[in-house]
LOTORLUM-998544 format. One record per residue (C-alpha): x, y, z; chain. Coordinates in Angstrom, 3 decimals, m for minus. Layout:
          X          Y          Z   chain
          X          Y          Z       A
...
//
This chain:
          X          Y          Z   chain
    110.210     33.168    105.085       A
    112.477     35.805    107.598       A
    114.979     36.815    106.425       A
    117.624     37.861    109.348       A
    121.138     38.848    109.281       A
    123.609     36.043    109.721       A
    121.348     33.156    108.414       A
    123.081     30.387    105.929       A
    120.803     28.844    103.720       A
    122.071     25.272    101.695       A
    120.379     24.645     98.676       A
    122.171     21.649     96.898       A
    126.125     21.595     97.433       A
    126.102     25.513     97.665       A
    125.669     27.804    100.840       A
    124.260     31.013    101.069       A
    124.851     33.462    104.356       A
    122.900     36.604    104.316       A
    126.168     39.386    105.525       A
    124.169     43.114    105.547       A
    120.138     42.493    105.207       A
    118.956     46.060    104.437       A
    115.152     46.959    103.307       A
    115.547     46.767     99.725       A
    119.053     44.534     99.201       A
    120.599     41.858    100.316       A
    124.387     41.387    100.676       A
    125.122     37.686    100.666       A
    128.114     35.195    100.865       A
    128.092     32.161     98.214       A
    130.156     28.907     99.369       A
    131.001     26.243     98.935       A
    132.080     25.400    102.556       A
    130.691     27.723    105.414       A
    133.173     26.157    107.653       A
    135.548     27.798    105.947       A
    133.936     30.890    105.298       A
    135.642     31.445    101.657       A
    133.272     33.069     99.070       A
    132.469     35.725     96.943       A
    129.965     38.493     98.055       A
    127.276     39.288     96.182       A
    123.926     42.559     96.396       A
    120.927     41.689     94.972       A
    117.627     42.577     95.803       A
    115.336     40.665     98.178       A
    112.875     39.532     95.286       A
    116.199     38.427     93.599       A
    117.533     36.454     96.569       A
    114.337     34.677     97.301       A
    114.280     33.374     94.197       A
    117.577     32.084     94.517       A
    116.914     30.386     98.004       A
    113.349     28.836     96.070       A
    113.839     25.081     98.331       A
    116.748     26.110    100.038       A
    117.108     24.818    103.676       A
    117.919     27.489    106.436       A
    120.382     25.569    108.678       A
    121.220     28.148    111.060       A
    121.445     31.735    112.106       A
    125.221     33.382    113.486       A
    123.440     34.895    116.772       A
    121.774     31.802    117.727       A
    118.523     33.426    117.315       A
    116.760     30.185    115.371       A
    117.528     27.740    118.133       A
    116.022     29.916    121.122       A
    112.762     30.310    119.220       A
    112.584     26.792    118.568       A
    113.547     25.924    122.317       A
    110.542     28.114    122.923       A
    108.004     26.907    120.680       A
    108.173     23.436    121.645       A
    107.668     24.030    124.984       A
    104.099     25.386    123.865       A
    103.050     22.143    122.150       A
    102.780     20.089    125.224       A
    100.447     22.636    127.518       A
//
């Protein structure tokens, strides 16, 4: 698992979005909405938070980062 700067992560009804990614901590978001953006922050560190996201789903990433590697990578597969 990568963790970047900007992903959301959904694990059940609840959304996660990782604000400042720093080497040791994590600042995230918890929502219930990420349309609407309205949470509470939260630091833990990044042993802490990957425990949280244990069978989380990443849905996306705030730059757009995800999709281009994916539009890359399947490109490979059929060379």
């Amino acid at each position: 698992m990568k963790l970047e700067q900007g992903q959301i992560w959904r694990k059940g009804d609840d959304h996660y979005r990782i604000v400042t990614w720093a080497r040791m901590s994590i600042e995230y978001k918890h929502m219930k909405d990420p349309v609407t953006r309205e949470g509470t922050l939260h630091t833990v560190t990044k042993k802490e938070f990957c425990r949280l996201l244990k069978g989380a789903e990443l849905l996306r990433s705030e730059s757009g980062q995800e999709d281009e590697a994916q539009d890359q990578g399947s490109g490979m597969e059929n060379v």
